[in-house]
N, C-alpha and C positions, 0 to 999 in steps of 0.2 A: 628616575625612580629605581628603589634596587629590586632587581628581579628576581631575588634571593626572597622578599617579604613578601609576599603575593597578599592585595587587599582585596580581590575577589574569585570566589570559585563556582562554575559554571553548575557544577553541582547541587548548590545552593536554591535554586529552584525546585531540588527535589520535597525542599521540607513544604513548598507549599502545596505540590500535589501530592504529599506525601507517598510515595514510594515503596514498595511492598506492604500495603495495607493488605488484612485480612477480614473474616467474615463476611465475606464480599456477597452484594443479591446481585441474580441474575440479569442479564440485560437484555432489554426489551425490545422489541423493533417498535419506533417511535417515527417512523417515517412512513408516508402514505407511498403504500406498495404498487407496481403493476406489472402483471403479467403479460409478456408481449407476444406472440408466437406468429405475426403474419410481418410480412417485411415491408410495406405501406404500412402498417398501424407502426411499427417499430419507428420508421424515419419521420412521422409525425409528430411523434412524443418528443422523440430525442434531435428534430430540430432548435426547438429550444433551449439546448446546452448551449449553441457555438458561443451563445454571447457569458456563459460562465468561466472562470480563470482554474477550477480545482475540482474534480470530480473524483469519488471513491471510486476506487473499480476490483473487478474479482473475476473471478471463472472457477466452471468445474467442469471438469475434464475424466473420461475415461483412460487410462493409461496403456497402454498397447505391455507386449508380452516382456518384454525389457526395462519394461517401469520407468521409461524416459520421456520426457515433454516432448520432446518432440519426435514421438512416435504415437501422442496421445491423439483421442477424440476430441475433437470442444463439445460440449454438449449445451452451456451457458454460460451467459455472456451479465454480470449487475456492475449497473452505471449506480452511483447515488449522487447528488444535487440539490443542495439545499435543504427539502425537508421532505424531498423524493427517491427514490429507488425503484431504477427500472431495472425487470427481471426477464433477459431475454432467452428464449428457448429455443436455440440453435437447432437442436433435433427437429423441433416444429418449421423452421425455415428454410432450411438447406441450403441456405446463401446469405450473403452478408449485407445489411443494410447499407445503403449507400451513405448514410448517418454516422453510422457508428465505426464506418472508416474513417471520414471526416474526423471525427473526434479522438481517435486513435491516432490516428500520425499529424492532428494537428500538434505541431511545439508549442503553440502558445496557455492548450491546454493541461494543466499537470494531471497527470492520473496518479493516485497515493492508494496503498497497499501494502499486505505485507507478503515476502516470498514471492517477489512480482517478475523476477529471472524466469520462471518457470512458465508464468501464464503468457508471458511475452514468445517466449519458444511455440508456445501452443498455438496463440494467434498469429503466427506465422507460419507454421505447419497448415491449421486449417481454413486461413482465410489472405495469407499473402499479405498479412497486415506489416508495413515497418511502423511500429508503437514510437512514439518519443513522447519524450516530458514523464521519465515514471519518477516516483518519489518512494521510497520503501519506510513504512514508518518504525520496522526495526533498525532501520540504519539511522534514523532520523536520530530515535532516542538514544541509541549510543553517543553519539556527536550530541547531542543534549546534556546525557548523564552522564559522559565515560567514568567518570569513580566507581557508581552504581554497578554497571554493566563492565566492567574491566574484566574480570574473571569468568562473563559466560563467552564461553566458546562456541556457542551451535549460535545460528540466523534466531535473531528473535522474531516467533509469531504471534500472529493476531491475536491469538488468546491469551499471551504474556503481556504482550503491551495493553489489551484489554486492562487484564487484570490491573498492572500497573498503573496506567495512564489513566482509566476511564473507572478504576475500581470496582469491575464489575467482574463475573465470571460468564464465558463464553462455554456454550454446549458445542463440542464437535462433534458430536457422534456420529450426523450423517455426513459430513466430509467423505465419505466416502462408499455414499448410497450412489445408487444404483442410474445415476444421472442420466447414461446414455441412452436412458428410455421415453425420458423428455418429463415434461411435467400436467401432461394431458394424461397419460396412459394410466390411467387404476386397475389394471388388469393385474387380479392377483389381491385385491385390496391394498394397491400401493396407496400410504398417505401421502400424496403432491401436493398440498396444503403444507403439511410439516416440510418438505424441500423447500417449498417456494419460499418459505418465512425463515428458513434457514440462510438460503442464498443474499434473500432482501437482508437479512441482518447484518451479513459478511462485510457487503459493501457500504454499510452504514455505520457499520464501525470502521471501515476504513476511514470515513471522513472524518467522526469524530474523533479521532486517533490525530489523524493529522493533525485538527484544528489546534486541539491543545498544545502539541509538540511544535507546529508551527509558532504557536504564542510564546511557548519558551524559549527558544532558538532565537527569535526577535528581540524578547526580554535579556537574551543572554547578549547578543551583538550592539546594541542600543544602550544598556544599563551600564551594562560589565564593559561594555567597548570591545568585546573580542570580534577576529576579522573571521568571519566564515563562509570561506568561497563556496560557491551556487553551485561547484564542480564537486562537492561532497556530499550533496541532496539529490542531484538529479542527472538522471542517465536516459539515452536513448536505445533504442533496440533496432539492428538492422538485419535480416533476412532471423530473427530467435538469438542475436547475438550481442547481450549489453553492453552498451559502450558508453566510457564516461562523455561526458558533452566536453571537457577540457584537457589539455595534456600540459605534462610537464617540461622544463627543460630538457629532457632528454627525451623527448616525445611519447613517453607512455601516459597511459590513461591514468587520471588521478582520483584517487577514491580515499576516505577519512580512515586512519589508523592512529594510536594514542603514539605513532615513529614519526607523523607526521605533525601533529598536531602544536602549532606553535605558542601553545598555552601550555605543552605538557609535555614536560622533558625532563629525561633521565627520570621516570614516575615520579616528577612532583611539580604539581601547578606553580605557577608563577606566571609573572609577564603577560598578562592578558588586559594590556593593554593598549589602544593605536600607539 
């Protein structure tokens, strides 16, 4: 075939989620929530992941004086699952469920989110956690849509790909409430209600984010026939320190760029095909 005529583009998929839509409503949390705050009720609940393959996950963290992960507090910890989100209150625990280790440096589970470098840094600053199997669903959708997303420069977040993918619009406002005081404490008339449906939401849109971008990536690799190594989705974290799960011929770590990308050279699709 000439690789000069390119008869499909990975792209293409965007027109059926259509892709910067606006007038967007707000998004709901549509999962049955739970507040965890004791480390027996925590490993209870969240025994019943080992047997799922994809979990949302999220955290919020207090920041130390230098504004870097890994100088932060974890404060919480949302797992989401099927049509659940658990919302763990680290402040209320003081110690890490034996669970939610488990699930953390299991490989065979993927944890999907987005800006997940940094919560990885975190849980291993405050819990010695090494995280594997993360899935970033900013990176996801680039390798999805690279035409789309060619020109943004900065990590896409949860609330772009929200908006994008799931056509809804995300409140952030409390992203940066006052966590490290847990979500018992109303002292002061704090709303912990509004955090806690904040947090649950986070990680529930993580999953739905995935799911979709997942179904496109498979549509693109399966339809279109392009080859997209497992080594451009998913990375492990070892003491806060991301590492691809694959290396290259020259042994570095391999991560998806439109320099590597064997569908898109010299900027213009072609050859996407086995």
């Amino acid at each position: 075939m000439d690789s000069q005529e390119p008869r499909f583009a990975p792209d293409s998929a965007a027109i059926r989620i259509n892709l910067g839509s606006t007038d967007l409503a707000p998004l709901e949390l549509t999962f049955k929530a739970f507040l965890l705050t004791d480390v027996e009720e925590a490993n209870k609940h969240l025994d019943s992941i080992q047997s799922h393959s994809v979990v949302g996950l999220d955290t919020e963290y207090k920041t130390g004086s230098g504004n870097q992960p890994r100088e932060a507090k974890l404060c919480v910890v949302q797992i989401a699952v099927e049509r659940r989100v658990y919302v763990l209150d680290m402040t209320a625990m003081q110690t890490c469920p034996d669970d939610l280790r488990r699930i953390l440096e299991d490989p065979s589970i993927i944890k999907c989110g987005a800006g997940l470098n940094s919560d990885a840094q975190v849980l291993w600053t405050a819990l010695h956690v090494n995280a594997r199997s993360f899935r970033d669903v900013g990176h996801m959708a680039r390798i999805a849509f690279p035409v789309y997303y060619r020109k943004v420069a900065n990590p896409l977040s949860m609330q772009r790909c929200v908006g994008d993918i799931l056509h809804r619009v995300m409140d952030k406002t409390d992203q940066k409430g006052d966590w490290h005081l847990g979500l018992t404490d109303t002292t002061g008339g704090r709303d912990v209600q509004k955090l806690f449906r904040y947090a649950a939401l986070d990680a529930q849109a993580s999953l739905e984010v995935y799911r979709v971008l997942d179904d496109c990536l498979l549509e693109t690799a399966m339809q279109r026939k392009v080859y997209i190594p497992g080594e451009w989705l998913t990375y492990d974290c070892v003491e806060g320190k991301p590492m691809r799960i694959a290396t290259d011929i020259n042994d570095n770590y391999v991560e998806w760029s439109c320099n590597v990308c064997p569908w898109f050279v010299s900027g213009v699709f072609s050859n996407f095909w086995r």
